[in-house]
C-alpha positions in Angstrom: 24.2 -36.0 -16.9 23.7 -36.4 -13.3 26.6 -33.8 -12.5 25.4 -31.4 -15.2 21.9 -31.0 -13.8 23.2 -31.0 -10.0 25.4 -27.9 -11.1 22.7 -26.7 -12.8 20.7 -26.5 -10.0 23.9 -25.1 -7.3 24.2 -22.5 -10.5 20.2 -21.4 -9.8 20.3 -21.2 -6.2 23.1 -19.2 -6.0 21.0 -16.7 -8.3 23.9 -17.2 -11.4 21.6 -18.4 -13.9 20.2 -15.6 -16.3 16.8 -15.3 -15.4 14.5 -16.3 -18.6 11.3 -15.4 -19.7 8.3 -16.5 -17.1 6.3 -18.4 -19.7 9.4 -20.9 -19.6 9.5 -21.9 -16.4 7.6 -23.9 -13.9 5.7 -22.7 -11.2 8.4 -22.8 -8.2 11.1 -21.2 -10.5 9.0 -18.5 -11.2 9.2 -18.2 -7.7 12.4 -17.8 -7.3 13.0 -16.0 -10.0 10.7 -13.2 -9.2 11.6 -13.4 -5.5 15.1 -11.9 -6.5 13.9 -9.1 -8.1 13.9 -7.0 -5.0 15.1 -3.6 -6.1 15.2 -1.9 -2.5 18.3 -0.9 -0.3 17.4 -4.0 1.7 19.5 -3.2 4.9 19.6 -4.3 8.2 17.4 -2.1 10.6 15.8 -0.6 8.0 11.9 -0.4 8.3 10.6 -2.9 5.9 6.1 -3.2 5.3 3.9 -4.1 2.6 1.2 -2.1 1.3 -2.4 -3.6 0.4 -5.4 -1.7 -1.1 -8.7 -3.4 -1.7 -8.0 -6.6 -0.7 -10.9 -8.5 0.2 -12.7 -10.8 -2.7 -11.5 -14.1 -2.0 -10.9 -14.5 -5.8 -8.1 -15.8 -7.5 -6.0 -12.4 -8.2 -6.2 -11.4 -4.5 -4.7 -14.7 -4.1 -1.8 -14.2 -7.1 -0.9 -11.1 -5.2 -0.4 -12.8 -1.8 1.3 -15.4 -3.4 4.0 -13.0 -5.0 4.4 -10.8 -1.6 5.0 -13.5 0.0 7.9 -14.8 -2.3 9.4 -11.6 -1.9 9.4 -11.8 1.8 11.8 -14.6 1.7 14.3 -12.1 0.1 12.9 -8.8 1.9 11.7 -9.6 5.2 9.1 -7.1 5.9 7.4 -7.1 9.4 3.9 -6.2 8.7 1.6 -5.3 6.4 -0.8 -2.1 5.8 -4.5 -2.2 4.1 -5.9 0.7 2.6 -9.1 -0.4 3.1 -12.1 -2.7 1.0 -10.8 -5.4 3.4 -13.9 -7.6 2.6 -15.9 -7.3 -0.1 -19.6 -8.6 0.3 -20.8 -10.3 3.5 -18.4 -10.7 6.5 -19.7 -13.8 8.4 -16.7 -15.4 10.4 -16.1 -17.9 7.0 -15.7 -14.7 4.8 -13.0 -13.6 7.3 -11.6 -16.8 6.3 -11.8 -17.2 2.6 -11.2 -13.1 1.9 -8.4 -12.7 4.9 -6.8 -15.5 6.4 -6.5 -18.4 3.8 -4.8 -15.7 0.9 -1.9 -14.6 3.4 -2.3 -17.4 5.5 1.9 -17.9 4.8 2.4 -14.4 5.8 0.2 -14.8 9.0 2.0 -18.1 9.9 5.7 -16.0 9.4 4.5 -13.4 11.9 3.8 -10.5 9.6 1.3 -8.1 11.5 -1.3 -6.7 9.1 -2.7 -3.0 10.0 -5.8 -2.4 8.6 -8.0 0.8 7.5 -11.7 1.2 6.6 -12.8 1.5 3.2 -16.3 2.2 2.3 -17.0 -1.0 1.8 -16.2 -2.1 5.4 -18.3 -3.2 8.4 -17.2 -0.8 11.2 -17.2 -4.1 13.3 -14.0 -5.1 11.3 -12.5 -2.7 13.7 -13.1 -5.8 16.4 -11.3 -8.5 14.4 -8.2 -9.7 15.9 -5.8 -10.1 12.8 -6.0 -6.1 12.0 -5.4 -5.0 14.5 -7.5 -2.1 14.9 -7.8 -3.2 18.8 -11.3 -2.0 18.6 -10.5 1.8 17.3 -11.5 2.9 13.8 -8.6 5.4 13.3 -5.7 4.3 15.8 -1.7 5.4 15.4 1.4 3.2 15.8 5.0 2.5 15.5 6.6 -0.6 14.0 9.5 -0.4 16.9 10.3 1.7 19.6 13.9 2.7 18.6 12.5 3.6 14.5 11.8 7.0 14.1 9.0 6.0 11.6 5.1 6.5 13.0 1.6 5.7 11.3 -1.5 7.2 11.5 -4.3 5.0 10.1 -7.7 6.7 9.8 -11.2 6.4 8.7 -11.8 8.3 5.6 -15.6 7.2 5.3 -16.4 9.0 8.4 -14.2 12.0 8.4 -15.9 13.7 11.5 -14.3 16.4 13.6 -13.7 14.3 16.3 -11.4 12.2 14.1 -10.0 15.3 13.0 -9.0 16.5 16.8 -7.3 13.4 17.4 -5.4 13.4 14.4 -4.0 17.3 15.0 -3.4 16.2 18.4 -1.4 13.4 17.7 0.3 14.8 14.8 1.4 17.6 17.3 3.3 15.1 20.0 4.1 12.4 17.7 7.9 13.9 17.3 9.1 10.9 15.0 11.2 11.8 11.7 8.7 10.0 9.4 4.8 10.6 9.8 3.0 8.1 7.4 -0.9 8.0 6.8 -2.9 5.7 5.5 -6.5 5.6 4.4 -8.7 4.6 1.9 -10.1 7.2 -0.1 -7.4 9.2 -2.1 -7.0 12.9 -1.9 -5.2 13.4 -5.2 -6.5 11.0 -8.1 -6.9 10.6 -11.8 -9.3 8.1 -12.1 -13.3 7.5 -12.0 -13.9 9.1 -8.4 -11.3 11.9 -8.8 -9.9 13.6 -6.2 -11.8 14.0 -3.1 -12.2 17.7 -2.2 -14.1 17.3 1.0 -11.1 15.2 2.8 -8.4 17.2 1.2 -9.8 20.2 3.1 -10.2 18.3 6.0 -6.6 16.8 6.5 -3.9 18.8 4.0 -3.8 21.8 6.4 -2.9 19.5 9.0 -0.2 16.9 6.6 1.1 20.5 6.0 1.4 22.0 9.5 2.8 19.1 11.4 4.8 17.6 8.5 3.2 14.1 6.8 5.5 13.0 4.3 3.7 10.1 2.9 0.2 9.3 2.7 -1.1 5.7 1.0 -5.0 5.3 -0.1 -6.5 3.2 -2.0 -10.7 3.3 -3.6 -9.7 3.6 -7.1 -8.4 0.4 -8.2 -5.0 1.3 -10.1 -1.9 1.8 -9.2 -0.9 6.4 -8.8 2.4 7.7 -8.0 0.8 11.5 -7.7 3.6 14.2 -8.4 4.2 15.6 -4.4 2.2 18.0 -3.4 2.9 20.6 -0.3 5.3 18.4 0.4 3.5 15.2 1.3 4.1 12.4 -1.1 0.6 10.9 -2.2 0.3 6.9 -3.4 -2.7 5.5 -4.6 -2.7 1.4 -4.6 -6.3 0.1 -4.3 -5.5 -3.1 -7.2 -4.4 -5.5 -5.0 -7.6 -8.0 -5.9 -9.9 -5.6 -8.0 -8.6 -3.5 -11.9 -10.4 -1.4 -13.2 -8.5 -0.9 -16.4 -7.8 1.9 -18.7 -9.0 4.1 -15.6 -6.5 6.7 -15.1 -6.9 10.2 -16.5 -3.8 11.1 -17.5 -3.2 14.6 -15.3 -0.8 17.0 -14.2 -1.4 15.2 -11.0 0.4 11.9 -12.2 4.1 11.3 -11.7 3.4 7.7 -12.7 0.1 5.6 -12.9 -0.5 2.0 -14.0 -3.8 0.6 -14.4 -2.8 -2.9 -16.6 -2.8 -5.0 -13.5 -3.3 -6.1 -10.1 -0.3 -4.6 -8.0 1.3 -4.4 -4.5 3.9 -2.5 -3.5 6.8 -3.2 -0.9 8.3 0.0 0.9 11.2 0.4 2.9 12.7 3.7 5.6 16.2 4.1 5.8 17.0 7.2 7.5 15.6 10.4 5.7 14.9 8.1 2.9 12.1 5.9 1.6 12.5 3.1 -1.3 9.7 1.5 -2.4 9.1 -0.8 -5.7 5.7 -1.8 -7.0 4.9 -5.2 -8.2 2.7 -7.0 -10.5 0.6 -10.7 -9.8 3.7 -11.7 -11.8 6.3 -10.7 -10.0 7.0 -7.6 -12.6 8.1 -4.8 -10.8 6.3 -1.7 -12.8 7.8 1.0 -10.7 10.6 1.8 -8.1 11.9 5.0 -6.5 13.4 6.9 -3.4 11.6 9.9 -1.4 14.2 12.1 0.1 13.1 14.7 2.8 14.8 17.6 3.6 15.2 19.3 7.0 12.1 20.8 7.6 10.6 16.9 7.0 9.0 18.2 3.9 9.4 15.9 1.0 11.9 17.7 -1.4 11.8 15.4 -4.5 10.9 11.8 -4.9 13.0 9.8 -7.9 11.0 7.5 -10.2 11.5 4.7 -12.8 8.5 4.0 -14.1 7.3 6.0 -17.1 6.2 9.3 -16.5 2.6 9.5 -18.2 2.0 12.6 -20.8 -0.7 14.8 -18.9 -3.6 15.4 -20.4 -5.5 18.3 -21.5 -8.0 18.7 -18.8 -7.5 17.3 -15.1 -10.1 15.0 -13.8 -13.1 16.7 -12.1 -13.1 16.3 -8.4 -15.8 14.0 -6.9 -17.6 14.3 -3.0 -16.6 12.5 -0.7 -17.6 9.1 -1.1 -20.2 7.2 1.5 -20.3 4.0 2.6 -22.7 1.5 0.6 -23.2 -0.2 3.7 -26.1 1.9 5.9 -24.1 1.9 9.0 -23.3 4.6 11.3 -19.7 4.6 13.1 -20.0 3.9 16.9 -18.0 6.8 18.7 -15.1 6.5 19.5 
């Protein structure tokens, strides 16, 4: 019996054993189990980061979704994370930091994984002075994940869109010169749920995803999970259910390549040359939705493969909401 379940065991670790159903396994094996359903390219070099979107309750889905990312960092080892904003919900006294931030990724943290964060509306501008986003004191700021990757993100302020903001994103849109431009930001400008599209900020920064080539942008505010259908060659996400569902939300639209609003969801995204994989995730490990964005030589995304479910549109599109404003009475400090 001994030497039965000791091969068992060898058989499980070596990722043999046909995965069964998660309701018949313990804790740790669902673990495991989900942790090998990575679906992604996984190569060495590759640009590996997780994507967050209204993160901050404290409450125990925000933590089922950290607990799942970081299983699946022991089989894909992404380098950092990025957060579409809603970082902290409610007060933000150092303990909430705490409770909201650091004790739900606190395994990531400890690994090294750098998060990257964005302002939602319901964000104290101050966040931009917390250490562990990394804002360094900016409310829209630009980076690179490594030196030699030709990968660059822009993440901005979409609760104070001002032209300022707007200057600075053209002019560093203009010199950034890397193969993949990726924004992030919290309020979506292609949507099918309760807030809609937001006209105002499409206006504002299409022309210039357009002119200087964006291929990706990730938002969050409408808590569901969007793959939006690419539009002027900018592939839109929309992942703001990584702690707060609002289900049943999504307007099924022409807008929707694929949209999932059953659960809380992250989503793990990977750039290999002029490709992107990503795979979106469950709080159980389930992944609801995996594809590849392909660009073609202008940098303009020509087609992006999906295998989740395409929704049926419906009859009317969603009706396109204002900007949003921020609940919190708060002006930005300038920048």
């Amino acid at each position: 019996m001994r030497r039965i379940l000791l091969s068992t065991l060898v058989l499980a670790l070596t990722g043999c054993l046909t995965a069964q159903p998660a309701d018949n396994l313990t804790a740790q094996a669902t673990t495991s189990q989900t942790a090998r359903q990575v679906q992604l390219p996984n190569k060495d070099g590759s640009v590996k980061f997780l994507v967050l979107g209204d993160t901050g309750t404290g409450g125990s889905d925000q933590l089922a979704i950290a607990k799942q990312a970081a299983a699946f960092r022991s089989r894909f080892p992404f380098d950092f994370a990025i957060m579409l904003g809603d970082n902290l919900y409610g007060s933000e006294r150092p303990r909430d930091y705490a409770r909201k931030f650091e004790q739900p990724y606190k395994p990531l943290l400890d690994a090294g994984v750098k998060f990257y964060a964005s302002l939602g509306n319901h964000d104290d501008p101050n966040q931009r002075m917390y250490k562990l986003f990394n804002m360094n004191g900016e409310r829209y700021y630009t980076f690179k994940p490594s030196l030699t990757a030709g990968v660059r993100f822009f993440a901005l302020d979409s609760t104070y869109m001002d032209p300022k903001q707007v200057e600075w994103l053209e002019e560093e849109l203009a010199n950034s010169g890397s193969d993949w431009k990726i924004a992030f930001f919290h309020h979506p400008p292609y949507a099918s749920g309760m807030h809609g599209s937001d006209e105002i900020l499409k206006g504002q920064l299409e022309p210039l995803f357009v002119k200087y080539g964006v291929n990706v942008v990730f938002t969050g505010h409408e808590h569901f999970y969007e793959r939006i259908k690419p539009q002027k060659g900018v592939q839109y996400f929309v992942s703001g259910s990584s702690a707060k569902l609002r289900r049943g939300d999504i307007e099924r639209s022409s807008l929707t390549a694929f949209g999932y609003d059953q659960g809380y969801t992250f989503m793990l995204v990977e750039v290999d040359g002029d490709q992107m994989h990503f795979q979106t995730i469950d709080s159980r490990g389930k992944s609801i939705d995996t594809g590849v964005i392909m660009k073609g030589a202008n940098d303009k995304v020509i087609g992006t493969t999906g295998r989740g479910a395409a929704p049926k549109p419906a009859q009317n599109a969603p009706a396109a909401k204002p900007q949003n404003g921020n609940p919190k009475p708060q002006s930005p400090d300038p920048k």
